[in-house]
C-alpha positions as CSV (number, residue, x, y, z in Angstrom):
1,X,-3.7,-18.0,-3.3
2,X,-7.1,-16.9,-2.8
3,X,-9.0,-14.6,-0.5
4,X,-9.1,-17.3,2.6
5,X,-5.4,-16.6,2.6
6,X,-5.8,-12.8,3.7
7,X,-6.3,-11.8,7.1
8,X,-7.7,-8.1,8.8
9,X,-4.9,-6.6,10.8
10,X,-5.2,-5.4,14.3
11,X,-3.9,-4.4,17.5
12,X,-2.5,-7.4,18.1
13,X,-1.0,-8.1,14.5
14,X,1.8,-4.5,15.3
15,X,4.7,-6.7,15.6
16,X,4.5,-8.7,12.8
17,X,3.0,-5.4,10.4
18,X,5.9,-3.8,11.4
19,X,8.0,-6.6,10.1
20,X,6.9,-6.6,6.5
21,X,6.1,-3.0,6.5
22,X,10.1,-2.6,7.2
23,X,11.2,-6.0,4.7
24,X,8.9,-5.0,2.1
25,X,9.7,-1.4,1.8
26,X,13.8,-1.5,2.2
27,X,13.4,-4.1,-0.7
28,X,11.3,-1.9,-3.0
29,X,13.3,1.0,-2.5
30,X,17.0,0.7,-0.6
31,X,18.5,-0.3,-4.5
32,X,17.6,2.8,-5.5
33,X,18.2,6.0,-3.1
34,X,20.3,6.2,-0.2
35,X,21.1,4.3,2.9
36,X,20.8,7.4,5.1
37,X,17.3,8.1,3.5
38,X,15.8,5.0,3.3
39,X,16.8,4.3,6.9
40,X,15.5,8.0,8.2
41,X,12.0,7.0,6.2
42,X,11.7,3.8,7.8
43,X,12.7,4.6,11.5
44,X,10.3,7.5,11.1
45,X,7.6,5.3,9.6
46,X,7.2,2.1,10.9
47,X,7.2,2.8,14.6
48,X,4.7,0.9,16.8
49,X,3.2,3.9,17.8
50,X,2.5,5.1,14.5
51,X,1.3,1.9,13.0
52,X,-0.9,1.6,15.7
53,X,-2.6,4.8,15.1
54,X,-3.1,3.9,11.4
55,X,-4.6,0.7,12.6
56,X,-7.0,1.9,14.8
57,X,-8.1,4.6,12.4
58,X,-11.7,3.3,11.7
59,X,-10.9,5.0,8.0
60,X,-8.0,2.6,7.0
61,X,-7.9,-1.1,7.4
62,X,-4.6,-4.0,6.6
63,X,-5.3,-7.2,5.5
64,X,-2.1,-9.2,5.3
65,X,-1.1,-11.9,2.9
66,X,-0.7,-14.9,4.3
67,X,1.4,-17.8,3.8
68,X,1.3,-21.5,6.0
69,X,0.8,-18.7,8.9
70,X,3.8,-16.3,7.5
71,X,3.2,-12.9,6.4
72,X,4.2,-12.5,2.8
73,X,2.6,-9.6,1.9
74,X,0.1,-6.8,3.2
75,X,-2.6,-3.9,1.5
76,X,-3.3,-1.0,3.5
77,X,-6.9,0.9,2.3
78,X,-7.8,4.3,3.2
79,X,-10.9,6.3,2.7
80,X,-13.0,9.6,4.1
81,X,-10.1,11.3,6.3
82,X,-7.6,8.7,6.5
83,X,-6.5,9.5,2.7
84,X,-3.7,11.2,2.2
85,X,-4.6,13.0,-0.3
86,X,-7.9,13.6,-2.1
87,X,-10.2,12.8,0.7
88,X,-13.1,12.4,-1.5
89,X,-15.3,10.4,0.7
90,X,-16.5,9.0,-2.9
91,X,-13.1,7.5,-3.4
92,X,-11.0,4.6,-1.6
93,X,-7.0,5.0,-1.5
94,X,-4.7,2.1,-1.9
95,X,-2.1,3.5,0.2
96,X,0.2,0.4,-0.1
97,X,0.6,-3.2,-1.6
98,X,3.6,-4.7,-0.9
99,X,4.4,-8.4,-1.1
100,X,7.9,-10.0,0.2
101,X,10.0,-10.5,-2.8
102,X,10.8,-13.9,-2.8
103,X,6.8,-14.0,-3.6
104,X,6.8,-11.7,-6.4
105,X,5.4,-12.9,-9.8
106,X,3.1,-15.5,-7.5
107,X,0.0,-13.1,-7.8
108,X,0.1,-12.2,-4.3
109,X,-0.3,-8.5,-5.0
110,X,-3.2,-9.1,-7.6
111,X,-5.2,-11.0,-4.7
112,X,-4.3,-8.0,-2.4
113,X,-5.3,-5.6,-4.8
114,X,-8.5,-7.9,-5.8
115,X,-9.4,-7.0,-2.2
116,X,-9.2,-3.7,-2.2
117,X,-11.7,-3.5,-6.0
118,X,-13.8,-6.1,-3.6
119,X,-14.3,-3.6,-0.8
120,X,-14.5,-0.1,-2.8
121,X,-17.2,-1.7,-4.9
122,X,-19.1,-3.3,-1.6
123,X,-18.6,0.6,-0.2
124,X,-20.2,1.7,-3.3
125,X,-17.4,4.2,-4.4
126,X,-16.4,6.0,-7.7
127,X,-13.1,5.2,-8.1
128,X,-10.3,3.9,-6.1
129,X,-7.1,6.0,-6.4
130,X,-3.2,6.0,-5.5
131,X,0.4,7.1,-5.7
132,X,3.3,5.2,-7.2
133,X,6.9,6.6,-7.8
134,X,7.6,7.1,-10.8
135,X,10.8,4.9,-10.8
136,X,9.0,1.9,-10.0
137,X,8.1,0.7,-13.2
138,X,6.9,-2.9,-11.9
139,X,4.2,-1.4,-9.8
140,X,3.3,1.2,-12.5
141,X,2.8,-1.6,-15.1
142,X,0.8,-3.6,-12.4
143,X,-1.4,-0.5,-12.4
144,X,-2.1,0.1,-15.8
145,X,-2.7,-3.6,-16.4
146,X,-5.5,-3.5,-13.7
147,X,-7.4,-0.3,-16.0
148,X,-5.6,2.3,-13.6
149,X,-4.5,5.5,-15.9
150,X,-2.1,8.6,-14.9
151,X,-4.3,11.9,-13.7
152,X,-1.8,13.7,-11.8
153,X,1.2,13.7,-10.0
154,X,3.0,14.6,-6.5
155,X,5.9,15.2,-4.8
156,X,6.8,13.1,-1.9
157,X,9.5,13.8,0.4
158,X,12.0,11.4,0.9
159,X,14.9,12.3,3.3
160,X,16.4,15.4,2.0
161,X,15.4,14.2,-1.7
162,X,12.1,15.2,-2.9
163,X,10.4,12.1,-5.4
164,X,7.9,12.6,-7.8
165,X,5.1,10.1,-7.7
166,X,2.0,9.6,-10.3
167,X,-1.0,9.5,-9.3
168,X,-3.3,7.0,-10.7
169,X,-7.0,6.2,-10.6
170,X,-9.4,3.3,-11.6
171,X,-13.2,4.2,-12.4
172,X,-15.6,1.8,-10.9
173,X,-18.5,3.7,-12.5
């Protein structure tokens, strides 16, 4: 897969976002917490209206991963405002990568995040920056194989369970 296979998201992608924005996330996570919480994060989450307003935030941008015109995967980028988080306008957030899981280990997500190094060195930034839980060992090891190390952590709220997740950064300069 190379970069011809990723595609900008926008108004007219919400449907199909909303698709792998629900399939990716309930396979990364259901195994591991509860039905009632997984299901209260992603009907709160993945609404039209809300992925429309991330969308059309000229501070974040999707590119999806595509597949013989399927969506197997998607990056969402944040920077200035849209972060959720530092907000250091020196600094891009990888907000999410997620690729379908019957495409893991097929270097979708290192395409996806190839993309994201792509457009935080074209923006001229410091670092790029994120937040992984730190019960997801496959996307933590993903990290620190791409020369992202620890810096902090944060607690994110997750139904009525509060999650830790580590915060990691990659230098660009």
């Amino acid at each position: 897969m190379e970069n011809s296979m990723l595609k900008i998201v926008d108004t007219d992608d919400i449907h199909a976002l909303q698709n792998i924005a629900k399939q990716t996330f309930f396979e990364t996570f259901a195994p591991h917490n509860t039905a009632e919480n997984t299901e209260k994060y992603m009907r709160e989450s993945f609404t039209v209206e809300k992925l429309m307003v991330e969308i059309e935030n000229p501070n974040s941008v999707f590119y999806f991963a595509m597949l013989e015109n399927e969506v197997i995967g998607y990056l969402k980028i944040n920077s200035r405002n849209a972060q959720t988080e530092l907000k250091d306008r020196n600094a891009l957030e990888i907000e999410r990568i997620y690729v379908s899981k019957d495409f893991h280990g097929k270097n979708i997500g290192q395409v996806l995040y190839d993309k994201a190094i792509e457009i935080a060195k074209e923006k001229n930034m410091d670092f790029i920056w994120l937040g992984v839980w730190e019960k997801n060992p496959r996307a933590i090891q993903f990290y620190k194989k791409n020369g992202f190390k620890e810096f902090d952590q944060h607690v994110f709220q997750f139904g009525d369970e509060e999650q830790t997740d580590i915060m990691m950064k990659f230098e660009l300069k």
